[in-house]
N, C-alpha and C positions, 0 to 999 in steps of 0.2 A: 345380260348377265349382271347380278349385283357385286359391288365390290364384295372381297372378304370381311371388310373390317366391320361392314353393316349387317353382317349376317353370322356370322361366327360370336357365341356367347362366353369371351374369355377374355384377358387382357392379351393382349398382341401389343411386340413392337414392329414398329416399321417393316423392316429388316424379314419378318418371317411372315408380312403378307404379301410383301411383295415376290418373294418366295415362293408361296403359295399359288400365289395367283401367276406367276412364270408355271409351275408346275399341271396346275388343273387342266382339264378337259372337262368343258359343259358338254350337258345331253338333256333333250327333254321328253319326257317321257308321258304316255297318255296313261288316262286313270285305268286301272285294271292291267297295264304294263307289269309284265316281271323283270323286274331288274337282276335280279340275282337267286337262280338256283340253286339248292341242295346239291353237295358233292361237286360242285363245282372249284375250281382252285379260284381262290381270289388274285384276282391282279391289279385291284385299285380300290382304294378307300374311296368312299363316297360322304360327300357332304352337302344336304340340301339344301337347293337356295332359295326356292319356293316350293311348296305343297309341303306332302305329305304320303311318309312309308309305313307301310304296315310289314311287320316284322312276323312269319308265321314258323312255326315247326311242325313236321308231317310223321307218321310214324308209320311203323316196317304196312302197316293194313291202309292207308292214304289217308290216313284222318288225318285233320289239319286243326291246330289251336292257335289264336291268337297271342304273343308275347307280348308285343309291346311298340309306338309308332314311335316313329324316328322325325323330328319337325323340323321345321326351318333353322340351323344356325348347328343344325347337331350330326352325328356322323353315327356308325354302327360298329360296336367296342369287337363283334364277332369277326366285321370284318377287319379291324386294326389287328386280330390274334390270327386270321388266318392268312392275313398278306406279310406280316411278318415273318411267321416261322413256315409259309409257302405250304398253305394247307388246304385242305377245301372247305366250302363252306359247311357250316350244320345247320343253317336256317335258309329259309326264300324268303327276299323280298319283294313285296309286289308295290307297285304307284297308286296310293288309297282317293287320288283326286291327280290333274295334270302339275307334273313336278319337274322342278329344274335341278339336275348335280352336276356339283364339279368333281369330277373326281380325279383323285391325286394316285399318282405309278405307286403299288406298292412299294417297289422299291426304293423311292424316295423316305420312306419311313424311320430306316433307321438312321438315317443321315440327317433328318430332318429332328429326330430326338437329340444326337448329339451335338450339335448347334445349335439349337433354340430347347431351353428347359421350360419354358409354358407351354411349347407342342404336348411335352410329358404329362404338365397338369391337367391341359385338356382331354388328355386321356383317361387319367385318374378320374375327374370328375364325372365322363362321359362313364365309366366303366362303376364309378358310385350309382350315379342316377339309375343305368341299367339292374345293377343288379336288386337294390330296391323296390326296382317294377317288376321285376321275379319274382321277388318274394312273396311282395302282392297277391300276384298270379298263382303262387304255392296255395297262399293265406284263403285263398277266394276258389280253388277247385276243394280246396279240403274240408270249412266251414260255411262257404255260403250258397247258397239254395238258388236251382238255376234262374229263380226269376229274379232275384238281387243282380245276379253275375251279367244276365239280359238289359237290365236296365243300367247297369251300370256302363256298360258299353257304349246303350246309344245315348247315355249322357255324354261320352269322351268322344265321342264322333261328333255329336253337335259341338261339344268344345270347340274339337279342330277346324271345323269348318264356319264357328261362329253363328251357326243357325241354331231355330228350333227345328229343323224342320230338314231333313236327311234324307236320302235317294239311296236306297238300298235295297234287296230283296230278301226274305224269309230266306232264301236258302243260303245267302253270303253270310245272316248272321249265325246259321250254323253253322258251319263252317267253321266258322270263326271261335265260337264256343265249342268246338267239339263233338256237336251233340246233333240229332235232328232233326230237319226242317220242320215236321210236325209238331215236336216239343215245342219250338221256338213260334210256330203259328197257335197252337192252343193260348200261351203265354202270353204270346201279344193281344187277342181277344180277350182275353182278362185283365189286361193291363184299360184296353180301351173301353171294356165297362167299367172298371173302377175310375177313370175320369185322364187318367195315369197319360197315356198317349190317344195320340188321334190317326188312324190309318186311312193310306190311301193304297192306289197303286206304285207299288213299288215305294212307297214313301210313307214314311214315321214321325208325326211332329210331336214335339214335348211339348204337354200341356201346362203350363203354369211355370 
């Protein structure tokens, strides 16, 4: 397990990692792991300490759209609002590669705010970032055309994984976009005549 101090993106003093790190429980989780169901109560913040979460919302028919990933050093603002006020969750989270969390008792939260005011900030900022990539997400179902919204994707996948070159299947990225697997296989063959990506099995490399 990493220290906090190396993995958490905030100033910290002493004092509230060591805190932190009295507090947490690691777990490690395999890719395709759900960490946290819909309507579930939250009973612990998570914070990752390696990989990588993918944040989805599902709606009343089971279509699922992708929000927004949760990376090393960062936590989930939904889950800070619903371990607070002992709510349940509105999103799943699933392990978008093998990932390490520590996660901290809800109920250490608010005790933890009024002792340490950069826990606060790191919330705020956690809760700017977030809502920003919402908007996005607004900005990108209303104005941009599913083959922009497709490829923008497996640009931020290879981001997180540091590759050109990703392991995924036609019907996770629907999924993920909302839409279906057909769409998303038409799409990707025009993407790889136009020079755009290169397909294999189960696998999408960015060309260029």
């Amino acid at each position: 397990m990493q220290a906090l101090h190396d993995i958490i993106e905030f100033r910290t003093s002493p004092e509230i990692r060591k805190r932190l790190e009295e507090y947490s429980i690691p777990r490690v989780f395999k890719a395709g792991d759900v960490i946290q169901r819909e309507n579930a109560y939250v009973k612990a913040i998570p914070i990752v300490s390696y990989g990588n979460i993918k944040v989805m919302r599902t709606d009343d028919e089971g279509r699922e759209i992708l929000l927004y990933y949760i990376k090393a050093g960062e936590s989930c603002i939904m889950s800070f609002l619903g371990g607070m006020y002992n709510d349940t969750s509105k999103i799943k989270a699933i392990a978008e590669e093998d990932t390490e969390i520590l996660f901290i008792p809800a109920s250490k939260m608010v005790p933890l705010i009024k002792e340490f005011p950069e826990w606060l900030e790191y919330i705020f900022r956690l809760y700017h970032k977030r809502f920003e990539e919402l908007l996005e997400i607004v900005n990108s179902l209303a104005f941009k055309k599913m083959d922009e919204r497709l490829l923008s994707l497996i640009k931020t996948k290879c981001s997180l994984t540091d590759n050109n070159t990703i392991t995924v299947t036609h019907e996770l990225l629907a999924n993920e976009l909302g839409t279906a697997r057909v769409v998303v296989s038409r799409l990707l063959k025009q993407m790889e005549e136009e020079g755009i990506v290169k397909l294999g099995r189960n696998k999408i490399t960015l060309v260029g």
